[in-house]
N, C-alpha and C positions, 0 to 999 in steps of 0.2 A: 504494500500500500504506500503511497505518495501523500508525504504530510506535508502541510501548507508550510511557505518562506516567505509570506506577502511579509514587506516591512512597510511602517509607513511613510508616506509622501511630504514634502516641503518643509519650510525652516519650522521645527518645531524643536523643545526639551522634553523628553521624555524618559521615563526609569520605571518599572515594575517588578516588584519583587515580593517573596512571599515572607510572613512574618507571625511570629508567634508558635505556639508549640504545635493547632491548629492549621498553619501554613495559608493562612488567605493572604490574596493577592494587594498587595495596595500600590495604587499608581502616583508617579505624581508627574504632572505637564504643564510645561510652560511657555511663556512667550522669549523668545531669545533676546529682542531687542527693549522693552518693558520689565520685564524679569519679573511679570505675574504671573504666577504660578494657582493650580487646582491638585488638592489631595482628596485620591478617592478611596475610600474602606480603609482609612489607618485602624488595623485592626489590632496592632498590638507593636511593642518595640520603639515607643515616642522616640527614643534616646536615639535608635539606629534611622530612624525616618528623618527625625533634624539635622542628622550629619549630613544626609544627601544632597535635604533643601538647602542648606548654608554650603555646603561645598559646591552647590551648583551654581550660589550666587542669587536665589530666587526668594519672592517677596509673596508669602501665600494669601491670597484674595480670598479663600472659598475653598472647604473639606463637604464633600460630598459622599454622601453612602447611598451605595446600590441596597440595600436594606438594612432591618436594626436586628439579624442574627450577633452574637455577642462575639463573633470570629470575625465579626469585618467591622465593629464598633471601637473597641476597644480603649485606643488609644486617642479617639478623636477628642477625647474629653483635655489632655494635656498638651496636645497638635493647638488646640483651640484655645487654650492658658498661653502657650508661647509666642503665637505667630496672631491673635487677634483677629482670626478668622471668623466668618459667619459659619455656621455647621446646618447643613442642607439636607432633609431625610423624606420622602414622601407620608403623607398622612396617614395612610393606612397600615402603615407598621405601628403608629403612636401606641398598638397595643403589646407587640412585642419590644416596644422601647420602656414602656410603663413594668414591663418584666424581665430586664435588664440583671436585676440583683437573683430573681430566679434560675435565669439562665446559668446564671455564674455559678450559683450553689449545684447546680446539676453537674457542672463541670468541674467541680471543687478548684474553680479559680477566683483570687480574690480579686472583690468587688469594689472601686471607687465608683461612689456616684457621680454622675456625668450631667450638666445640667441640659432642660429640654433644647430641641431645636429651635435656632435663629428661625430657620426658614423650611415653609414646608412646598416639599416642590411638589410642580405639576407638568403634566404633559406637555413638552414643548416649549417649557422655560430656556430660554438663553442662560449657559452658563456664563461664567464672571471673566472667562478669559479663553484664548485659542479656538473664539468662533464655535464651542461645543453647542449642542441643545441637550435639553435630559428628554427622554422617553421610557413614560410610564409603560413597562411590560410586565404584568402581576402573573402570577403560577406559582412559581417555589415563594412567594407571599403576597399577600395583598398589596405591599406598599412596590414592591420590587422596581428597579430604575436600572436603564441602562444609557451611557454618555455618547451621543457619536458627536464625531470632529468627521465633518465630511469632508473640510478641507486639505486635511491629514490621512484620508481614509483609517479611520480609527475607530473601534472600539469597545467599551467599556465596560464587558457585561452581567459584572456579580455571579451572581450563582443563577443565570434564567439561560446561560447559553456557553458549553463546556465541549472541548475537544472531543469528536463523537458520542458527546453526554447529552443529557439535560441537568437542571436544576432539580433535587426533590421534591415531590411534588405529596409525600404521605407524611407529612408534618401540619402540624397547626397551622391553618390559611392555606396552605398549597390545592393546587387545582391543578390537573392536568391538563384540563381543557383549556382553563385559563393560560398556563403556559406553553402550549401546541399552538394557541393563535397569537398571542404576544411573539413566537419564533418563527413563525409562517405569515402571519401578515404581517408583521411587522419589522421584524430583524432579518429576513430574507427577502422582503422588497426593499431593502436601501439599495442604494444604484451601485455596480460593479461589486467589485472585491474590494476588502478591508480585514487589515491585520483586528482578530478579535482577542483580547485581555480577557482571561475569565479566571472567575472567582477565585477558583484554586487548580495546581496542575499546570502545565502547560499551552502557552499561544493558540491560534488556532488561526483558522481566516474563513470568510463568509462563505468564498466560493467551493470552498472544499467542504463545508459543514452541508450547504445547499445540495451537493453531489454525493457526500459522504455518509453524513448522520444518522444511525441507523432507525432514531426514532422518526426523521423527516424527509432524509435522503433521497435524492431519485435513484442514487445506487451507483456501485462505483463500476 
């Protein structure tokens, strides 16, 4: 099998790396000549995420999460102490944000609490920098968000779209249904190919997810 190399297109800063014992992905992208920058899912490791923004030289505008699972939350609470960032979560997690301290005792990881969201995004918000938009895609949860940068072909897509995966979908709020159309109508008609960031795991790209995937795949 032939796994996708899309990278993305034009001047952009970009880094993605996985963090915490969990291993979710968190991105951060910036503008080169501005040096505002967006952080998505700091899930854990502030200490190792602030080295990157400060060694890149960037000025973070805006921490975004693709949902409020406690593996891509984490750290945005002290991302958001140091850098003065607004903190952006869709509305419909506000019930898995409100169980935040739950999650944690489940996982027996300890719990600072995190104050609520600045901002609650919605479908087709302009993000704060690099020309992104957010799109509401709900399945693996009601709130679920994914970032595209068309101009970059990039993106961003939490746990609702995974290198021949999907997001789960047999958890509290998960629909399959709801995540089968969020990836078929929505995440597979963006225009062309684009390098896809998912939640945990390795890269992927649209074109090969579109041809690949076994849950949506036309087949290889």
């Amino acid at each position: 099998m032939s796994f996708p190399s899309t990278e993305i297109i034009g001047d952009v800063i970009f880094e993605s790396f996985a963090t915490g014992s969990l291993q979710s992905n968190c991105s951060i992208i910036g503008e080169p000549v501005t040096k505002r920058a967006i952080v998505v899912d700091p899930g854990a490791d502030a200490d190792s995420i602030m080295d990157r923004i400060e060694s890149l030289g960037l000025s973070v505008v805006g921490i975004l999460l693709t949902h409020a699972h406690l593996d891509h939350v984490l750290a945005s609470g002290e991302i958001k102490k140091r850098t003065g960032a607004n903190l952006s979560l869709h509305k419909g997690d506000k019930f898995l944000w409100d169980s935040l301290e739950q999650q944690c005792r489940q996982y027996g990881i300890p719990h600072d609490p995190i104050a609520d969201p600045d901002h609650w995004l919605a479908d087709e918000d302009s993000l704060p920098c690099c020309h992104g938009v957010a799109l509401h895609t709900p399945g693996h949860t009601p709130g679920s968000m994914c970032f595209w940068f068309a101009d970059h072909r990039l993106l961003v897509a939490g746990d609702t779209l995974f290198q021949l995966g999907i997001g789960r979908t047999d958890i509290q709020g998960g629909s399959f249904k709801e995540i089968e159309n969020s990836i078929t109508k929505r995440l597979f008609s963006l225009e062309g190919d684009a390098l896809v960031v998912t939640g945990h795991g390795p890269n992927t790209s649209l074109a090969f997810e579109r041809r690949a995937n076994p849950f949506f795949g036309s087949g290889l």
